[in-house]
N, C-alpha and C positions, 0 to 999 in steps of 0.2 A: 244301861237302861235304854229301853227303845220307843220309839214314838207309841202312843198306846191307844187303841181304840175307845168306843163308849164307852164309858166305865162309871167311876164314881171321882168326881178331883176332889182330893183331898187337900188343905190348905195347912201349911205350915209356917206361924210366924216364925221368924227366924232373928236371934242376933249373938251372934260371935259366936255359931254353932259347927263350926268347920271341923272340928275332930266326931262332932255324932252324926254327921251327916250323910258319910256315905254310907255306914251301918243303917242310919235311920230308911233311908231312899231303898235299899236294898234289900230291905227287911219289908218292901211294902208286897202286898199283893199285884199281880199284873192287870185285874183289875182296877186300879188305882190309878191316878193321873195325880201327880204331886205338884202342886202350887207355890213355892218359898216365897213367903213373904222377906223381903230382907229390907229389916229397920234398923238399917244406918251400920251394918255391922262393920268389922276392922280388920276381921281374921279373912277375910278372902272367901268368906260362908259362898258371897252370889257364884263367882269364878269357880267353888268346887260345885256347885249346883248347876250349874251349863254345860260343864264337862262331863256330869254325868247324866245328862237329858233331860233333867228334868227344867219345869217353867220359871222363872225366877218374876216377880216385882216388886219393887222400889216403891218402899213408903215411908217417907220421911219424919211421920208421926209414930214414936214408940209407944210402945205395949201391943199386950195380947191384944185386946179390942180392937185396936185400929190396926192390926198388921191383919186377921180375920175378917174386919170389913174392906181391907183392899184387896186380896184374896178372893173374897167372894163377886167384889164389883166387876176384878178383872178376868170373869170367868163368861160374863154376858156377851165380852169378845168373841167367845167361841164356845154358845151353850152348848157342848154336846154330848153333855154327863146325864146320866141316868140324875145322880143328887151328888149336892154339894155337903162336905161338911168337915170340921176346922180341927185340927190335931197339933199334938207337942212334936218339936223338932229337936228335944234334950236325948232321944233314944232312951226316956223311961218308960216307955209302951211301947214294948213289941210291935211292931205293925201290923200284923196279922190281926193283935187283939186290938187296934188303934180303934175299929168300927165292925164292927158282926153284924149283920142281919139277924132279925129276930125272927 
């Protein structure tokens, strides 16, 4: 995965997702800029997630909600997505069908 232009970041809470993960990342569109949220995982999710380019942050508070709202807070860092929006990091949505435009 390579640094990716404007696009769309997509946010992925993440916890002890290290075997979907690089299926999930690689399965995304290159329009896509992928967000991992990583809430507290064990399996080395962040470590395969920086190794393969993609953004990782640390949110200490589990569940979907709050790995989503850290996600999205830490994207005002560096607005420069067309739109933001939150997806599963289990690899049961395809990535391609993760978000379609209508």
């Amino acid at each position: 995965m390579t640094e990716k232009g404007p696009g769309i970041d997509v946010v992925l809470p993440c916890l002890n997702e290290a075997a979907a993960l690089p299926r999930v990342l690689a399965g995304l569109p290159d329009t896509f800029r992928p967000i991992v949220v990583d809430n507290r995982s064990t399996d080395g999710s962040a470590a395969i997630t920086r190794a393969l380019g993609a953004t990782v942050v640390f949110d200490p508070l589990t569940g979907f909600g709050w790995a989503a709202h850290a996600g999205l807070k830490s994207r005002h860092k560096s607005p420069t997505s067309d739109s933001p929006g939150p997806a599963g990091s289990t690899g049961t949505t395809p990535g391609r069908k993760t978000m379609r435009p209508r």
